[in-house]
Backbone as CSV, one residue per row, in Angstrom:
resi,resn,N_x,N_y,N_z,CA_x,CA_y,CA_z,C_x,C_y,C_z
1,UNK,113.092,84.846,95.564,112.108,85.657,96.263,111.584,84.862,97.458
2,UNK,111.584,85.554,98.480,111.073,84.917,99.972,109.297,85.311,99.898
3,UNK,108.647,83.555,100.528,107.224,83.957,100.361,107.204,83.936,101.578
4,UNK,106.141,84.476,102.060,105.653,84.154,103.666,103.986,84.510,103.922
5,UNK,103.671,83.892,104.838,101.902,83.693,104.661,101.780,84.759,105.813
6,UNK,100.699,85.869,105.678,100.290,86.826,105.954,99.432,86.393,107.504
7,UNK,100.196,86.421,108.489,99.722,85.869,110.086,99.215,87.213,111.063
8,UNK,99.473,88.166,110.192,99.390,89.460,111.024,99.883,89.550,111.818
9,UNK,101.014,89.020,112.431,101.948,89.340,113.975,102.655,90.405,113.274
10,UNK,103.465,91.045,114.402,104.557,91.766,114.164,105.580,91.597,113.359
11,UNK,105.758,90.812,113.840,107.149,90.188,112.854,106.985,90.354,111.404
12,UNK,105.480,89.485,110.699,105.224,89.679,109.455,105.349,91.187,109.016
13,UNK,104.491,91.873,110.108,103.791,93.807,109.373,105.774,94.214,108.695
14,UNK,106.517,94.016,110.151,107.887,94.320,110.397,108.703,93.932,108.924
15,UNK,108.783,92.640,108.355,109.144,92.362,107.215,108.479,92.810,106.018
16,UNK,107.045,92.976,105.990,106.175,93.498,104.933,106.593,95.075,104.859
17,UNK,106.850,95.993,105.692,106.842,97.173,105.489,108.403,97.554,105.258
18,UNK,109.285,96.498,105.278,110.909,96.867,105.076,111.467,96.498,103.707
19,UNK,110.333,95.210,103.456,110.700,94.446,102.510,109.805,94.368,101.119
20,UNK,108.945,94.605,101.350,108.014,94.613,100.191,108.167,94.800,98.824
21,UNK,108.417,96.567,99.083,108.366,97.409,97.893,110.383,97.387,97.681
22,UNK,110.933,96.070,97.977,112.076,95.796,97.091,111.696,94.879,96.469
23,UNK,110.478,94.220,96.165,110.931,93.904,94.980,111.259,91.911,95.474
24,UNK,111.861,91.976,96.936,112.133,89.931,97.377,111.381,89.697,98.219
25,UNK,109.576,89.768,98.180,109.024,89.515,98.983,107.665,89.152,98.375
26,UNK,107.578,88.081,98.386,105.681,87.597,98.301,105.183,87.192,99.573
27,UNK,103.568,87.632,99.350,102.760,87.861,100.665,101.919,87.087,100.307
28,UNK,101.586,85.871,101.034,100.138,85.098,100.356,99.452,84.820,101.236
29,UNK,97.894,85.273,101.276,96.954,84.415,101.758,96.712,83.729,102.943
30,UNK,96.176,83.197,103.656,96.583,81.972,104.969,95.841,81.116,104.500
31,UNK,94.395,81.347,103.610,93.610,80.535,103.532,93.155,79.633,102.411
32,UNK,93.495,81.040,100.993,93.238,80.591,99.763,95.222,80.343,98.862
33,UNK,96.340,80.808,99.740,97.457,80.980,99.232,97.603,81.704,98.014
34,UNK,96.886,82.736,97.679,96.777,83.688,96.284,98.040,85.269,96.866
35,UNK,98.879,85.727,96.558,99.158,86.832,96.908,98.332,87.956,96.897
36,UNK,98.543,88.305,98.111,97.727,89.451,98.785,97.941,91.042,98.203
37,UNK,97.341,91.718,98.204,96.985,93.161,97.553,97.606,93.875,99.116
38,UNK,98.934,94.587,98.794,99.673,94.906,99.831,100.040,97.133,99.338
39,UNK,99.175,97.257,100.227,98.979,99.390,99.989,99.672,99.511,100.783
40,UNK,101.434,100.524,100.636,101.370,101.224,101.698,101.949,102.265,101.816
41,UNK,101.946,102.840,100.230,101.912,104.263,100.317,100.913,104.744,98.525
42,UNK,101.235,106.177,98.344,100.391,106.622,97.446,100.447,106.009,96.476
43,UNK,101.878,105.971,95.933,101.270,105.445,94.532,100.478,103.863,94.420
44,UNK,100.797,103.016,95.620,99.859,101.363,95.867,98.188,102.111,95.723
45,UNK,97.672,103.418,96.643,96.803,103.323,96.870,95.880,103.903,95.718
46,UNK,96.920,105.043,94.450,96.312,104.846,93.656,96.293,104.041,92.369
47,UNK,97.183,102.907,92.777,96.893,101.592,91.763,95.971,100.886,92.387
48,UNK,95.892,100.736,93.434,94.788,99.646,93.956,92.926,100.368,94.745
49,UNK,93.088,101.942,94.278,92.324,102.249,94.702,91.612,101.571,96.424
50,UNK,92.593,101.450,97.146,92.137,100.847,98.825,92.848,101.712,99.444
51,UNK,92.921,101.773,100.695,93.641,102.504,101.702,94.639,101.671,102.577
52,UNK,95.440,102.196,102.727,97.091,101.454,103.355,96.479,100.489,104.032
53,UNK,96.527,99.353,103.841,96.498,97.654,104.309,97.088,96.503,103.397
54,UNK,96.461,95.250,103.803,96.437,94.240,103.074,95.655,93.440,102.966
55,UNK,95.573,93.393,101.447,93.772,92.379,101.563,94.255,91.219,100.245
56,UNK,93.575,90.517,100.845,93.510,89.335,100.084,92.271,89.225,98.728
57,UNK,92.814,88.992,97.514,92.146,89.370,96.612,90.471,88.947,96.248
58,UNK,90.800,87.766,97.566,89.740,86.450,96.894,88.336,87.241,98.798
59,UNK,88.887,88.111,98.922,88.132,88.909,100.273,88.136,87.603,101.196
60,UNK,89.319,87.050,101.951,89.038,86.338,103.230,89.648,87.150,104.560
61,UNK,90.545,88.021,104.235,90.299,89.045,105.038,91.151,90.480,104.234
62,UNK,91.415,91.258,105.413,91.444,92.822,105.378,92.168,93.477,106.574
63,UNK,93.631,93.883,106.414,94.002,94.511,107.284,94.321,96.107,106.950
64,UNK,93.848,97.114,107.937,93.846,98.249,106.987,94.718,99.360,107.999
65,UNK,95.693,99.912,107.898,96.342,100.675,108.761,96.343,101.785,109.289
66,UNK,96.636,102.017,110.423,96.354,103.557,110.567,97.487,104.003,110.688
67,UNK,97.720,105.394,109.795,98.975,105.590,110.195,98.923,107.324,111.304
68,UNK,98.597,107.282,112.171,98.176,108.951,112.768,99.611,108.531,113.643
């Protein structure tokens, strides 16, 4: 499994949204290195009760998406 630390560039969103939900991808942290709480469709949002982003569990940050 490929980890990679959550920098918010493109590149990351680009790999997070292709790669995620297979299953070879951990997302951790920048600050505390804990894997991140990654929504980005229904059924994430009603397991994690949040709205399409990524947040870090330990709250050091919050990216939340729009999708219009």
């Amino acid at each position: 499994m490929e980890k990679i630390i959550y920098d918010g560039k493109l590149e990351a969103m680009n790999k997070i949204f292709g790669e995620y939900h297979k299953g070879e991808l951990s997302v951790v942290c920048p600050k505390c290195q804990e894997e991140v709480i990654v929504v980005l469709d229904v059924s994430d949002i009603e397991e994690h009760q949040k709205a399409p982003g990524i947040y870090c569990p330990n709250g050091h940050f919050w990216s939340v998406f729009n999708y219009r």
